[in-house]
C-alpha positions as CSV (number, residue, x, y, z in Angstrom):
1,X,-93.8,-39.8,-85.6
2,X,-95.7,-42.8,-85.0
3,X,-94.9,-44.2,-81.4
4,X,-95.8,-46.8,-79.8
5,X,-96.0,-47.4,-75.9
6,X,-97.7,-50.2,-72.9
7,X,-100.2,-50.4,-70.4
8,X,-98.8,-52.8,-67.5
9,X,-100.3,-54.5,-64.3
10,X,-98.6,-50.9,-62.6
11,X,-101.1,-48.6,-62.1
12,X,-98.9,-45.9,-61.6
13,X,-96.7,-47.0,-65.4
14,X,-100.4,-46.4,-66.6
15,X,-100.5,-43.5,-65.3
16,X,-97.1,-42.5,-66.9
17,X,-98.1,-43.5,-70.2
18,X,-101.1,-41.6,-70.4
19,X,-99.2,-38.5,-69.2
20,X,-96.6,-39.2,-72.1
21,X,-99.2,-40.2,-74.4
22,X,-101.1,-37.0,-73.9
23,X,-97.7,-34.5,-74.6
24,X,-97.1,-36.6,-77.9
25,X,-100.3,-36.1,-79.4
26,X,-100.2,-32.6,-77.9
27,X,-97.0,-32.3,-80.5
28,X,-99.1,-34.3,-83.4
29,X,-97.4,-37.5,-83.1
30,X,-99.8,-40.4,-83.7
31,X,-99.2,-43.0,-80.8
32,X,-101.3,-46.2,-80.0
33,X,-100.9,-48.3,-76.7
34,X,-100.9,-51.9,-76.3
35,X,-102.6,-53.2,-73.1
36,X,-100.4,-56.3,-72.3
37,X,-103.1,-57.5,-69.8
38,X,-104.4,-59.0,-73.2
39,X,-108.0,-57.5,-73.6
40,X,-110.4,-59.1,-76.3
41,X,-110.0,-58.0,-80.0
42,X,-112.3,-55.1,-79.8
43,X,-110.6,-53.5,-76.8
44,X,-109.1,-50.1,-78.6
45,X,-105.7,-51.3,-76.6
46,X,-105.7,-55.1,-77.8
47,X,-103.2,-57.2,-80.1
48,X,-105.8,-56.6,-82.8
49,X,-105.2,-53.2,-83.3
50,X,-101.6,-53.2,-82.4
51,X,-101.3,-55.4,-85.3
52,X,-103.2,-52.8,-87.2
53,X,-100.8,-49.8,-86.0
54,X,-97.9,-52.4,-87.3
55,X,-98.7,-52.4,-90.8
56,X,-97.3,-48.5,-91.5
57,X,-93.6,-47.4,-90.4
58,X,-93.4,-47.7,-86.3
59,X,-90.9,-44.5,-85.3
60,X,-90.6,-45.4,-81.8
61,X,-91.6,-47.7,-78.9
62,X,-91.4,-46.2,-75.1
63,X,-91.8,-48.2,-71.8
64,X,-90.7,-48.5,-68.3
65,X,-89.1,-51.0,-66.9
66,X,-89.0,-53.0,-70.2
67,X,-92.6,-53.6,-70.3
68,X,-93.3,-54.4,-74.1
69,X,-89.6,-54.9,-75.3
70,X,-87.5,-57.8,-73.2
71,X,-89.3,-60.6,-74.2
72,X,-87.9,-62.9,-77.0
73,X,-91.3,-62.2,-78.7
74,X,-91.1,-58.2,-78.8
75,X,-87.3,-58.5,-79.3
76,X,-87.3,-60.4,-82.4
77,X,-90.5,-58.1,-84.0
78,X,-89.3,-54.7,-82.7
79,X,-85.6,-55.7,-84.6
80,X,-87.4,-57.1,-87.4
81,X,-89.2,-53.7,-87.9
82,X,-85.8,-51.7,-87.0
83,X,-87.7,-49.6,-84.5
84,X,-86.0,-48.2,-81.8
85,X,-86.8,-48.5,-78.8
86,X,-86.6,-46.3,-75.3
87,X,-86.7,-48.0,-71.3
88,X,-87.0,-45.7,-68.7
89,X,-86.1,-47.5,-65.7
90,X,-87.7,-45.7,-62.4
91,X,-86.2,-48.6,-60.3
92,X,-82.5,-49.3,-59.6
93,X,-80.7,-51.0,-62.6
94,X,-79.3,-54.5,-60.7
95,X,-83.1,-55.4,-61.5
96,X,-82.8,-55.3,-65.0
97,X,-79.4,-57.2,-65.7
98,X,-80.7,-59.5,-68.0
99,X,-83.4,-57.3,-69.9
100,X,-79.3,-55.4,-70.0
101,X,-77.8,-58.1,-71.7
102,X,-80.9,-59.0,-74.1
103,X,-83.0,-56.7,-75.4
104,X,-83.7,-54.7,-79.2
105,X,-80.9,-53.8,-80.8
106,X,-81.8,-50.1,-81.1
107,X,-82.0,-49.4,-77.7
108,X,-81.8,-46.6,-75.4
109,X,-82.6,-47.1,-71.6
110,X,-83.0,-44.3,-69.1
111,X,-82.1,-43.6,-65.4
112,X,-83.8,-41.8,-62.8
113,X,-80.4,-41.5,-60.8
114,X,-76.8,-40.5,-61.8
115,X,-75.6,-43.4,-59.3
116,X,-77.4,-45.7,-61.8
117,X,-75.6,-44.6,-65.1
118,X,-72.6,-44.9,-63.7
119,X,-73.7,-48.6,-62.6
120,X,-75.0,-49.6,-66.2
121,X,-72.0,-48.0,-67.9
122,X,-69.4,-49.7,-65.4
123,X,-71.2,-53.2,-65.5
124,X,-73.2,-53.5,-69.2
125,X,-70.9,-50.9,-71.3
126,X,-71.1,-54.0,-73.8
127,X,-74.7,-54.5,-74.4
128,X,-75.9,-51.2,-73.1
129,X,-74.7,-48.5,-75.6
130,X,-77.0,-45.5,-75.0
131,X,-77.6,-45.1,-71.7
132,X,-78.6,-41.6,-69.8
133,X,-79.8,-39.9,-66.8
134,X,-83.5,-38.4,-67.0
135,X,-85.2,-36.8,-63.4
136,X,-88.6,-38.1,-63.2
137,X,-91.5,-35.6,-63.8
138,X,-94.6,-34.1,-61.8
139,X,-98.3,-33.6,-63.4
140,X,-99.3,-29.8,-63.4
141,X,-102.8,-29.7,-62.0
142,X,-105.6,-30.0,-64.4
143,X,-107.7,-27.4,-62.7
144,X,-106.4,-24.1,-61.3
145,X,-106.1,-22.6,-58.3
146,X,-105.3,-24.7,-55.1
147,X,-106.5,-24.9,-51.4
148,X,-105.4,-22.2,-49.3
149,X,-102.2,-23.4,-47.1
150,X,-103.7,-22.7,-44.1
151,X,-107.3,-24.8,-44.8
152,X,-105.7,-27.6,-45.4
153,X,-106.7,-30.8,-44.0
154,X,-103.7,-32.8,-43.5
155,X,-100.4,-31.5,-41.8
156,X,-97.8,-34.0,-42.8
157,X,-98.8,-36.6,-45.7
158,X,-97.2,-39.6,-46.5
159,X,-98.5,-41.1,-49.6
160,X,-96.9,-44.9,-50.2
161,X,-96.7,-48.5,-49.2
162,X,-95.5,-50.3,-46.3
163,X,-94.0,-53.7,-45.5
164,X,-91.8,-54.5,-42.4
165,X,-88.2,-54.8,-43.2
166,X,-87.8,-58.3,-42.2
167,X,-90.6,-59.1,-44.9
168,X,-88.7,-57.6,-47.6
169,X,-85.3,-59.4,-46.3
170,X,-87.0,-62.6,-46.3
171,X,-87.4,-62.2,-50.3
172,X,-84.1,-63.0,-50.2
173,X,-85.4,-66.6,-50.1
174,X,-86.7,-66.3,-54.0
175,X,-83.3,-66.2,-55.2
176,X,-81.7,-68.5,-52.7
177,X,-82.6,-70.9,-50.2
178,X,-81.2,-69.8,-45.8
179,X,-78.9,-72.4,-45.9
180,X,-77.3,-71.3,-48.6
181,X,-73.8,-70.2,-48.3
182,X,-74.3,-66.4,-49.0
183,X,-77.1,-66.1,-46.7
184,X,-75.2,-64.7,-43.7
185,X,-73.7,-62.4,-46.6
186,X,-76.7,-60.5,-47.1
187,X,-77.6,-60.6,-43.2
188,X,-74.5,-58.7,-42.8
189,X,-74.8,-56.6,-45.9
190,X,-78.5,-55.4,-44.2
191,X,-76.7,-54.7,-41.1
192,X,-74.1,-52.9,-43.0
193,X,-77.1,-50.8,-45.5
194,X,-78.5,-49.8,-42.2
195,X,-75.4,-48.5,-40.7
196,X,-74.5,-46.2,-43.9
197,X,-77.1,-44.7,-45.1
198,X,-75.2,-42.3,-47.5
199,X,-74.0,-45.3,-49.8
200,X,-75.8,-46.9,-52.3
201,X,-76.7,-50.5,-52.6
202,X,-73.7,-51.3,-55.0
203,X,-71.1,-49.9,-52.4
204,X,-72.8,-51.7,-49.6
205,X,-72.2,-55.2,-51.7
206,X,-68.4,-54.1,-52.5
207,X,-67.8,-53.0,-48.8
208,X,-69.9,-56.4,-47.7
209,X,-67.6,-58.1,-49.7
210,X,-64.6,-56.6,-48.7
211,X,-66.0,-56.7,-44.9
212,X,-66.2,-60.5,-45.2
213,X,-63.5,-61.6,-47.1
214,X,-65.4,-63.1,-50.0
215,X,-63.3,-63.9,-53.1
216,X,-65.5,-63.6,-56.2
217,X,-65.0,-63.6,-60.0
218,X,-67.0,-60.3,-62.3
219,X,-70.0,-62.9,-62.9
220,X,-70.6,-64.0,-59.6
221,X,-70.1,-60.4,-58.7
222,X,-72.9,-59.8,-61.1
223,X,-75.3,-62.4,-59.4
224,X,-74.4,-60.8,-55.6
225,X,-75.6,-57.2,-57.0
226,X,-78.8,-59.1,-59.0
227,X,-80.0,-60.7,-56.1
228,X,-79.4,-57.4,-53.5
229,X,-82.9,-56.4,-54.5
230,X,-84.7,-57.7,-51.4
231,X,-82.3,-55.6,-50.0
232,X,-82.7,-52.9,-51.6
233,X,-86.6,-52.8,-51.1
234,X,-85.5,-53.9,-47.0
235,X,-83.6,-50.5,-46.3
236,X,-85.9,-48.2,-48.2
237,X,-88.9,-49.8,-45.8
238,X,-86.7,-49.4,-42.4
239,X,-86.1,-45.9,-43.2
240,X,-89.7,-45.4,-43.9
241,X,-90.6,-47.0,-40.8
242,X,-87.8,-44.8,-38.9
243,X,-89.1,-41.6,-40.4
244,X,-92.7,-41.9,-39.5
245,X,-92.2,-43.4,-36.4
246,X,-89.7,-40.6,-35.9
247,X,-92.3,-38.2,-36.6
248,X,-95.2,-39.9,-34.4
249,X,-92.9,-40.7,-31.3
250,X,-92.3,-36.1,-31.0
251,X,-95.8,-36.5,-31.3
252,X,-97.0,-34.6,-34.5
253,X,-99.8,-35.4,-36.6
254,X,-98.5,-37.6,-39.7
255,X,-101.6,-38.9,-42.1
256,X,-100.3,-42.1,-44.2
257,X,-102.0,-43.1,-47.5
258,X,-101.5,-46.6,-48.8
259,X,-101.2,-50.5,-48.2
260,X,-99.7,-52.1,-44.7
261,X,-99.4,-49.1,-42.7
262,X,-101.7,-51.5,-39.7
263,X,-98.1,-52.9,-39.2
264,X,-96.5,-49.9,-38.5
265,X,-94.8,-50.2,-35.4
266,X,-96.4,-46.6,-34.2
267,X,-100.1,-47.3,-35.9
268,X,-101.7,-47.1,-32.8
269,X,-100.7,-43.7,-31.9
270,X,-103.4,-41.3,-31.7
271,X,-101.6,-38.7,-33.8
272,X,-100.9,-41.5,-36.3
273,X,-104.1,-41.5,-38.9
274,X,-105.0,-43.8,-41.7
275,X,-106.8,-42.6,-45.1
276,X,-107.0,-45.3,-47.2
277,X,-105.2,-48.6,-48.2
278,X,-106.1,-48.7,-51.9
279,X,-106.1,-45.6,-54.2
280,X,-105.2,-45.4,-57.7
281,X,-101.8,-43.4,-58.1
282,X,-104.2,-40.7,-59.6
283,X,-105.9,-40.1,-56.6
284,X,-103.0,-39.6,-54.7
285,X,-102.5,-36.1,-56.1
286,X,-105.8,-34.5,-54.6
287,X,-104.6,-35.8,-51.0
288,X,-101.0,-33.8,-52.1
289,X,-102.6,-31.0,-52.7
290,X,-104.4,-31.4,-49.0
291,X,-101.4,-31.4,-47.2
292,X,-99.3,-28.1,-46.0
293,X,-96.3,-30.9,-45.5
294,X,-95.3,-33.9,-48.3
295,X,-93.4,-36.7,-46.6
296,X,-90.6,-38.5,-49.3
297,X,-88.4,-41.1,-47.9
298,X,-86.0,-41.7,-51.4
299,X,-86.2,-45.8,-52.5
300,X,-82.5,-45.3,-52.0
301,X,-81.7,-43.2,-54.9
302,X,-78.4,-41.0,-53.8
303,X,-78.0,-39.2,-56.3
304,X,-81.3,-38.8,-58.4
305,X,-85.0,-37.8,-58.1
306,X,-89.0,-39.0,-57.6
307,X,-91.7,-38.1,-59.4
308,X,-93.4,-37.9,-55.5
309,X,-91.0,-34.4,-55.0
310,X,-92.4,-32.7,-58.1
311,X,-95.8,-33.8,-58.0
312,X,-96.3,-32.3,-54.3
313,X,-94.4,-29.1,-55.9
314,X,-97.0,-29.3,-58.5
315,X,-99.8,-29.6,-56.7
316,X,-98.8,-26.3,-54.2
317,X,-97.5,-28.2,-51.6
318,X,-94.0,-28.5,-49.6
319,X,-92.1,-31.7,-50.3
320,X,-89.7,-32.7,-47.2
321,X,-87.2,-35.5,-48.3
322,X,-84.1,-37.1,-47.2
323,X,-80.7,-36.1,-49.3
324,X,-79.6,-36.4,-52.6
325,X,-77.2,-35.4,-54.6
326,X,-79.0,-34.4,-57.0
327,X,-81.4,-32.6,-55.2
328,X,-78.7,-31.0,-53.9
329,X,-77.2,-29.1,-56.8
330,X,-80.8,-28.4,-58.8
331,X,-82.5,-27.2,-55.5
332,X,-81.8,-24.7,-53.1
333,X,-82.1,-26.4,-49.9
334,X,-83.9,-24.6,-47.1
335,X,-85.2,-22.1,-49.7
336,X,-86.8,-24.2,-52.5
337,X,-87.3,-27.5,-51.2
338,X,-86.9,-28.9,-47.3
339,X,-84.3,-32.2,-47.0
340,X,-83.5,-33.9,-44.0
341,X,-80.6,-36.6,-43.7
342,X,-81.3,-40.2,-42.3
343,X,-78.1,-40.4,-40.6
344,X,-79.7,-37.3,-38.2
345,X,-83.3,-38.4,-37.9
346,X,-83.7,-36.9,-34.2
347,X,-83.2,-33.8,-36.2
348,X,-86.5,-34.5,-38.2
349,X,-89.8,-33.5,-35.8
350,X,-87.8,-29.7,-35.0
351,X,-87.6,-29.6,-38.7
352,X,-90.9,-30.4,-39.5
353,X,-92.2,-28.1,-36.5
354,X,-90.5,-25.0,-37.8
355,X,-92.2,-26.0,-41.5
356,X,-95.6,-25.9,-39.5
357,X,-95.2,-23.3,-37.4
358,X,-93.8,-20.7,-40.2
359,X,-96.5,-20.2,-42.5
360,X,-95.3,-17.4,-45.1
361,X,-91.7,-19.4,-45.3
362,X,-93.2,-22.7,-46.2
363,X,-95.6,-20.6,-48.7
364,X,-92.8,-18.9,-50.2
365,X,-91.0,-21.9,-50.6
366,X,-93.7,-23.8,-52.7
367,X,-94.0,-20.5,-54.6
368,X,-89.8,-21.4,-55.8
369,X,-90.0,-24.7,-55.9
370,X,-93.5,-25.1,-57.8
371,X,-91.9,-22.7,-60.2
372,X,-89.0,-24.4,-61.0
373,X,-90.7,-27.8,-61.2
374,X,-93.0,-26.3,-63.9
375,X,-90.7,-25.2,-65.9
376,X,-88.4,-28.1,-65.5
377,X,-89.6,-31.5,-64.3
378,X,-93.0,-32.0,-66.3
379,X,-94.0,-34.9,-69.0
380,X,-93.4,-32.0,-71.4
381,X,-89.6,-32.2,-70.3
382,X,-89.4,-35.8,-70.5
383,X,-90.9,-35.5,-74.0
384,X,-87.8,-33.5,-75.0
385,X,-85.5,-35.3,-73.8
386,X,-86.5,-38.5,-75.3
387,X,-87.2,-36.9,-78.8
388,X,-83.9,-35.2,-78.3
389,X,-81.9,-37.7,-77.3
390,X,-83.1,-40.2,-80.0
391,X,-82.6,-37.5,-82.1
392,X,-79.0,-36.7,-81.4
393,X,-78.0,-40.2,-80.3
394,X,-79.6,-41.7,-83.5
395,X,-80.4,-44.9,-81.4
């Protein structure tokens, strides 16, 4: 096949597509990738050669988060070619509503969550035909061997941004101004996102609604759940900030990797150590591999995965998570993988003290979990399931 796929502004979508990019030439498929930042005409990635790739038979176009295929532009050429295209969302779907409604007409979009399926096929069954779940994948190490558990420089690692909830609520202000009738809405729907952490963002808006009495049609229903995502980005960052400073207030040593951890409301602990703000999503994986313990705080998925669980797997090292569903029924928890639940955070540091302190059972649980990561949850996997589902779908 002859496939084409985007490099993005994201640095870790790059990433991604290179690991894609790699397992389809790996099955001798021919793929080029279009840079969208618009390099000059001799730039292997540029418009000049994408117009090149064009003139013989296009199989396939893949993206995330609709990079390269919801704008009226790529919409019209990718129909015009009848080349079908694949999405694989790694955010929450109430993002995307109108790249939903408007978008190639060969079209299949993927879901890193169950919870989110069941949200596209409830709310866009109309313009959203093919629509499946597909778990996120982990990058097997390029070199072998791995740093013995017990040399290891970091204890717990936490490898991700940071901004203060109340920064991430005050986004809200993009979509509508404070004096805005629904305003108050979403101050109580934070309150309400906070208090529940089992539900997901769509039941918080339905229980919100229900909570305050609002009366609403389907479409302005639509618009509520659109402009939740300040919300949705306010929660994950609270339970962040909860977690860590969980961790730091029992007083064990957490190391954080990435952007605005200096407004942490426990940076100034001693056992609270900084790496570095900038690193390329790359370079994460060496400082996995560093670490006996993996910090993931889900971005409020309930029922699906992260490519952060199977990465640490992958690079030999002990992912501790809050719940999911999904996690739930494809790991066996407290032998394969260690999950804590946000509603019991004081639970957390005697958790994460036993992981320490018991050296062989954290070892043998890598051991599992690596194993099943590798044999399940890598780009290879993902490659399957897209040329499979295209396949059998015949998108």
């Amino acid at each position: 096949m002859r496939i084409v796929l985007f490099y993005t502004g994201v640095d870790s979508f790059n990433y991604y597509i290179d690991e894609l990019s790699k397992e389809f030439i790996r099955r001798n498929h021919e793929i080029f990738i279009l840079d969208l930042q618009n390099p000059p005409n001799d730039h292997p990635h540029s418009y000049h050669y994408f117009t090149e790739f064009l003139k013989q038979k296009v199989d396939m176009a893949v993206t995330y988060d609709g990079f390269g295929i919801k704008d009226d532009l790529f919409i019209e050429l990718w129909n015009e070619l009848d080349v079908p295209v694949v999405n694989i969302l790694v955010d929450h779907p109430l993002r995307f509503h109108p790249t939903m409604k408007n978008h190639p007409r060969r079209y299949m979009q993927f879901c890193c969550d169950r919870n989110h399926v069941a949200y596209v096929k409830k709310y866009f069954s109309e313009s959203v035909k093919n629509v499946a779940f597909m778990p996120h994948a982990g990058a097997l190490p390029q070199e072998e061997g791995f740093i013995p558990y017990g040399e290891r420089k970091y204890e717990i690692l936490f490898s991700g941004t940071y901004y203060t909830p109340e920064h991430e609520f005050h986004r809200l202000e993009e979509y509508l101004p404070e004096e805005n009738v629904l305003y108050p809405f979403y101050r109580t729907m934070a309150d309400y996102m906070i208090a529940h952490s089992s539900e997901t963002t769509e039941q918080a808006v339905l229980a919100t609604i229900q909570q305050t009495g609002l009366q609403v049609t389907d479409s302005q229903l639509l618009t509520i759940l659109r402009c939740s995502e300040p919300l949705d980005w306010m929660v994950r960052m609270y339970y962040r900030e909860q977690v860590v400073k969980t961790l730091a207030d029992a007083g064990l040593d957490i190391w954080l990797l990435g952007r605005g951890w200096e407004n942490h409301p426990s940076s100034h602990l001693p056992n609270v150590h900084r790496i570095d703000d900038r690193v390329s999503f790359a370079q994460t994986l060496p400082y996995m591999a560093d670490a006996r313990i993996n910090l993931n705080v889900m971005p409020w998925f309930k029922d699906g995965t992260h490519e952060r669980i199977f990465n640490i797997f992958l690079q030999h090292s002990l992912p501790l998570t809050d719940y999911s569903r999904w996690v739930d029924e494809n790991f066996q928890i407290g032998e394969e993988i260690a999950v804590y639940q946000l509603e019991a955070l004081e639970q957390l540091p005697e958790l994460a003290g036993e992981l320490l302190a018991d050296k062989a059972k954290a070892e043998e649980m890598i051991a599992k979990g690596y194993e099943k990561t590798r044999k399940n949850y890598t780009w290879a996997n993902c490659v399957d399931q897209i040329i499979g589902t295209m396949e059998k779908e015949k998108v």
